[in-house]
N, C-alpha and C positions, 0 to 999 in steps of 0.2 A: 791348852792344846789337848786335843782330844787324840786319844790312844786305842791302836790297830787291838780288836781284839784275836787273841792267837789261841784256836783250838787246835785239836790234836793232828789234824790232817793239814793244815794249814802254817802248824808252829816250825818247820822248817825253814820255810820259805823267809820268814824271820830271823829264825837264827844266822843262815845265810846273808842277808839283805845288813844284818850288825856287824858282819864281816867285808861289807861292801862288794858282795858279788849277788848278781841276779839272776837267779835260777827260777824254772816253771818245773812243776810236774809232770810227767812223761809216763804214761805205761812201758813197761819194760818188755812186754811182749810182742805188742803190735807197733809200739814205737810212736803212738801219737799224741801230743803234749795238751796238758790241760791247766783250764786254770779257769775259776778259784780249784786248789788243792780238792782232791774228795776219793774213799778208798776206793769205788770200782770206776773201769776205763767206761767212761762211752760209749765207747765205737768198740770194743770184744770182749765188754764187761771181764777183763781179768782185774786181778787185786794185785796184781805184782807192777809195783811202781818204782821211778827213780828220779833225781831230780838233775835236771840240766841246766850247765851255765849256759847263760846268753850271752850276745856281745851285747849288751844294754840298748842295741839301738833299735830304732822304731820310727815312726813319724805317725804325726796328730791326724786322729780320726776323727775326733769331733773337740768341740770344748765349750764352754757356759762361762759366765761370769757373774759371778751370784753378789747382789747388793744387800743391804740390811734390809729387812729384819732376819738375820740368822739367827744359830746356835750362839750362844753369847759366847763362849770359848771363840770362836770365830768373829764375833761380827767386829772387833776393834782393827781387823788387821783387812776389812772389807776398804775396796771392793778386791777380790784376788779371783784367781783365775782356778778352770778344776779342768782337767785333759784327760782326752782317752787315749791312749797310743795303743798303734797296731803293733807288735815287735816284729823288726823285721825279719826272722828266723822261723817266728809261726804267727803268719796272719792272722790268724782265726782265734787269735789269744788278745785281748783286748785289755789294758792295766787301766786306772782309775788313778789319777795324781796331781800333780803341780809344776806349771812351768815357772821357771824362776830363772833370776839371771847368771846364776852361780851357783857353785854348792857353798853351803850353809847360807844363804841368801833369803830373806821373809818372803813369805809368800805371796805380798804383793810386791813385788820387788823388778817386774816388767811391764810395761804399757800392755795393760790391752790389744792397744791397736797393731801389737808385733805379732800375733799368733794367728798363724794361719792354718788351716786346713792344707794338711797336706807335708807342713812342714818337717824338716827331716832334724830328730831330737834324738838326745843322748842318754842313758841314767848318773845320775849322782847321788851319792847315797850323806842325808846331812848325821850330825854329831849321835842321834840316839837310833840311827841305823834306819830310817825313815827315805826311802825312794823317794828323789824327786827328778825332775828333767831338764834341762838343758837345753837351748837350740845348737843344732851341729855348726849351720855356720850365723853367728849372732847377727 
């Protein structure tokens, strides 16, 4: 299994996430949340950040389903599923993950044919602190 790399503006979001809560970055000035992590805002270039919990939830913005020939770390557990979710808390923040049918659950572990656009999903956080999603209602 291939592993998140965690640099310095990013490694919180980690350390949180092993704790089982999902946090984005937020300027602490202007108040508007970013993501991926990075030290100046956006939108009023300050450098003063904080990090906010979310309720985990969101619904799928788009999704793929990638068959072999993958990354060999990946390709035995093919074909599996990869999600965008919007969060519902801030639109404009868009995660990169996995639907599954449960926590700690493999990552092909639901039909294809369940995942829709649009659908309203939840976070789970598996064993080595690794976000993944849930549908709200299966």
């Amino acid at each position: 299994m291939l592993a998140p790399v965690h640099d310095d503006d990013g490694a919180p979001f980690w350390e949180y996430a092993a704790r089982g809560e999902l946090r984005v970055q937020a300027c602490a000035d202007c108040g508007e949340p970013r993501f991926p992590p990075r030290p100046c805002c956006p939108h009023c270039q300050s450098f003063a950040s904080e990090w906010r919990r979310t309720s985990g939830k969101g619904r799928i913005w788009s999704y793929v389903v990638p068959h072999p020939p993958l990354l060999a770390a990946y390709a035995a557990q093919a074909p599996y599923n990869v999600i965008v979710v919007e969060l519902a808390e801030a639109p404009r923040i868009r995660l990169v993950g996995n639907l599954v049918s449960g926590p700690g659950a493999p990552l092909n572990s639901l039909a294809p044919d369940r995942i829709r656009i649009g659908a309203k999903v939840q976070v789970v956080f598996d064993g080595d602190g690794m976000p993944r999603w849930v549908l709200e209602r299966p």
